[in-house]
C-alpha positions as CSV (number, residue, x, y, z in Angstrom):
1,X,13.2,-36.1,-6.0
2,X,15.9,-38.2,-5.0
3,X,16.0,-40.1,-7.8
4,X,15.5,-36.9,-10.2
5,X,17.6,-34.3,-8.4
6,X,20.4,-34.5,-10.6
7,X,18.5,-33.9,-13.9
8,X,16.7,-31.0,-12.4
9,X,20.0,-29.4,-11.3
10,X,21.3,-29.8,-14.8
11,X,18.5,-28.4,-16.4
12,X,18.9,-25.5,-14.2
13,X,15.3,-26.7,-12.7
14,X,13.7,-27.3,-8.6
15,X,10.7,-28.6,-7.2
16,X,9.7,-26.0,-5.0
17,X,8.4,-22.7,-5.6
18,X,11.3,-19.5,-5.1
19,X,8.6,-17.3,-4.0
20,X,8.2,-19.0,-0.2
21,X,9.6,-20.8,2.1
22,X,8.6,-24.2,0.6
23,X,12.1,-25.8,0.2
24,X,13.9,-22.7,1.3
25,X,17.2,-23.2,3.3
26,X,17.6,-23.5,6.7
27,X,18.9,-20.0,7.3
28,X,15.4,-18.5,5.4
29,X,13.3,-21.0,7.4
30,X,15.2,-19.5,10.9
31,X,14.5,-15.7,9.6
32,X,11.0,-16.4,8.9
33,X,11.1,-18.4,12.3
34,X,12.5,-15.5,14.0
35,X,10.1,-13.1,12.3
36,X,7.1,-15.0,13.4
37,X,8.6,-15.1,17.6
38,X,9.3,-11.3,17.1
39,X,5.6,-10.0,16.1
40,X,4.3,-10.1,19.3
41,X,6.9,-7.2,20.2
42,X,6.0,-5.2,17.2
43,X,2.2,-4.4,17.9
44,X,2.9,-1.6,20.0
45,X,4.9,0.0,16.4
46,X,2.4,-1.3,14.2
47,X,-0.6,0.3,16.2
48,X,1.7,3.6,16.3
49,X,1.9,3.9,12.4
50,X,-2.0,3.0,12.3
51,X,-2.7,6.0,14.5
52,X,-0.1,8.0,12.4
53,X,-1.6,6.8,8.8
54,X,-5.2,6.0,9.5
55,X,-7.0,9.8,10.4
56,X,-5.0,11.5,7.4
57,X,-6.2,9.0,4.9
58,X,-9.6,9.0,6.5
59,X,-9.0,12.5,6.1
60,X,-8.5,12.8,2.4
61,X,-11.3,10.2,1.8
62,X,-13.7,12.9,3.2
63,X,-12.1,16.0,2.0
64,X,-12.0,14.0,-1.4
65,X,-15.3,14.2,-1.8
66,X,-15.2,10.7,-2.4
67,X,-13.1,11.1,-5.8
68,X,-10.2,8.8,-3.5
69,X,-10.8,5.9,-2.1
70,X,-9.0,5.1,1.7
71,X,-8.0,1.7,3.7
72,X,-5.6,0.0,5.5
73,X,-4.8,-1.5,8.7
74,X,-1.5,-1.4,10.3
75,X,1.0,-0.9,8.2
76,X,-0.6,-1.0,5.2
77,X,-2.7,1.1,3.5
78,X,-4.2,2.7,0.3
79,X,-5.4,5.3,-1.9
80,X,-7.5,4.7,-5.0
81,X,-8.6,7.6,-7.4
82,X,-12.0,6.7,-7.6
83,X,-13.0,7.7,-10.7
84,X,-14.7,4.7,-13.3
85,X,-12.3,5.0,-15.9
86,X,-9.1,3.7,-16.3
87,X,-7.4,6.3,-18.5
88,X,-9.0,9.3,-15.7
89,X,-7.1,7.7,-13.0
90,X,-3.9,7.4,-15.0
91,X,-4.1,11.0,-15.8
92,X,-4.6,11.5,-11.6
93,X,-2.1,8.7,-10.9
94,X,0.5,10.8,-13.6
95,X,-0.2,14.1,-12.0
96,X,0.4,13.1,-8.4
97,X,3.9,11.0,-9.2
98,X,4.8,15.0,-10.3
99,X,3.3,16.3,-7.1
100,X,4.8,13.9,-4.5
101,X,8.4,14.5,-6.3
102,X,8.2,18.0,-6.2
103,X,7.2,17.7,-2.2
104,X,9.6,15.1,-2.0
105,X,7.0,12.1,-0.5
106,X,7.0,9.0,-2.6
107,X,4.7,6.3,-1.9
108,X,3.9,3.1,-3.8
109,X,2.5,4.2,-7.2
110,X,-0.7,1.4,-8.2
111,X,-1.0,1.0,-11.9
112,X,-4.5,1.3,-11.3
113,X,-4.6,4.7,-10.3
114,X,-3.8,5.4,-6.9
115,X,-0.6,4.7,-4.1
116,X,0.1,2.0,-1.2
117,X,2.1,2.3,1.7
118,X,4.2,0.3,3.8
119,X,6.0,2.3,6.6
120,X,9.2,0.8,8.2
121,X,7.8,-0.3,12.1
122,X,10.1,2.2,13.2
123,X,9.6,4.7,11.4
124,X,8.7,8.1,13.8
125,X,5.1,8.6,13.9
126,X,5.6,12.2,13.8
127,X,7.7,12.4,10.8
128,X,5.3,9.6,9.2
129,X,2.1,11.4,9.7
130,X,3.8,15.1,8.2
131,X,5.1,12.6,5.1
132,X,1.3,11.2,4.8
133,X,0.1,14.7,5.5
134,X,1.9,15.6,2.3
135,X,0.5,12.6,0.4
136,X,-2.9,13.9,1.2
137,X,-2.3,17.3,0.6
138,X,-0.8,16.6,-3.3
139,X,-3.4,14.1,-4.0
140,X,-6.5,16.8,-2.7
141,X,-4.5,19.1,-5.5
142,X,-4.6,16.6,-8.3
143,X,-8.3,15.6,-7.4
144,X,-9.3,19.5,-7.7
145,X,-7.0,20.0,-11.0
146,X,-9.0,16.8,-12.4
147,X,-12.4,18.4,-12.2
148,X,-14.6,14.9,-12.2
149,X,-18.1,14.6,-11.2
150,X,-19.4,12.3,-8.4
151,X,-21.3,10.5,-11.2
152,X,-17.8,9.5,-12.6
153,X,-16.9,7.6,-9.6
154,X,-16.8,4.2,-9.1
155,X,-20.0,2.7,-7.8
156,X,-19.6,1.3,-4.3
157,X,-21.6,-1.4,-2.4
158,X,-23.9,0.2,0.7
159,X,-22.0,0.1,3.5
160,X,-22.9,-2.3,6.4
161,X,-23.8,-0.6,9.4
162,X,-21.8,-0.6,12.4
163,X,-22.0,-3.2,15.1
């Protein structure tokens, strides 16, 4: 590298990869630094938005009848319209996009058929879990207006039993 710096400059070229901190300046290596000293302090947040998030999405799973898929941690979790094929849960993933704009909720859309979320830590769990409520609430819509059959749905592995 010290020998080569210059032509890799020129050709507009690094070394390291953009996408971490691997060669990253000093001012991304404090923030990550930073990060890292202040998660500790953020548990009590992150637990709040997993007991905001987590029952509704449990929630829809059941009332679902299994046609959506639910999980997540944290603060982050997912949705997946469970039906086998592709072009079904397009169609689902179409229809809910409408639904969530016309309540005004908008999650992370999956090109696979389904959303994501990633609240803010300090975001109010009150006003998260009415936003998720509404999530739940468009996506039980599209799942009835979709008319599948459990036989459509993907086929999951048995679920270990509980400790």
């Amino acid at each position: 590298l010290l020998q080569g710096a210059e032509r890799l400059a020129a050709a507009s070229r690094t070394a390291y990869q953009s996408h971490t901190y691997a060669g990253a300046s000093a001012r991304a290596l404090s923030n990550g630094a930073k990060i890292l000293d202040r998660l500790p302090r953020l548990r009590k947040d992150v637990q709040a938005v997993e007991a905001a998030v987590g029952p509704v999405l449990a929630d829809l799973h059941e009332k679902s009848g299994g046609a959506v898929l639910t999980q997540g941690q944290g603060a982050l979790w997912g949705g997946l319209f469970a039906h086998g094929d592709l072009a079904a849960r397009t169609a689902a993933n179409v229809a809910l996009k409408k639904k969530c704009a016309e309540r005004g909720v908008l999650p992370y859309f999956v090109p696979v058929g389904g959303f994501m979320l990633t609240p803010r830590y300090d975001d109010d769990p009150a006003e998260l879990k009415r936003a998720v409520e509404d999530l739940a609430a468009c996506t039980l819509e599209v799942v009835g207006e979709m008319g599948w059959n459990a036989e459509d749905f993907l086929p999951l592995p048995a679920r270990a039993p509980d400790a």
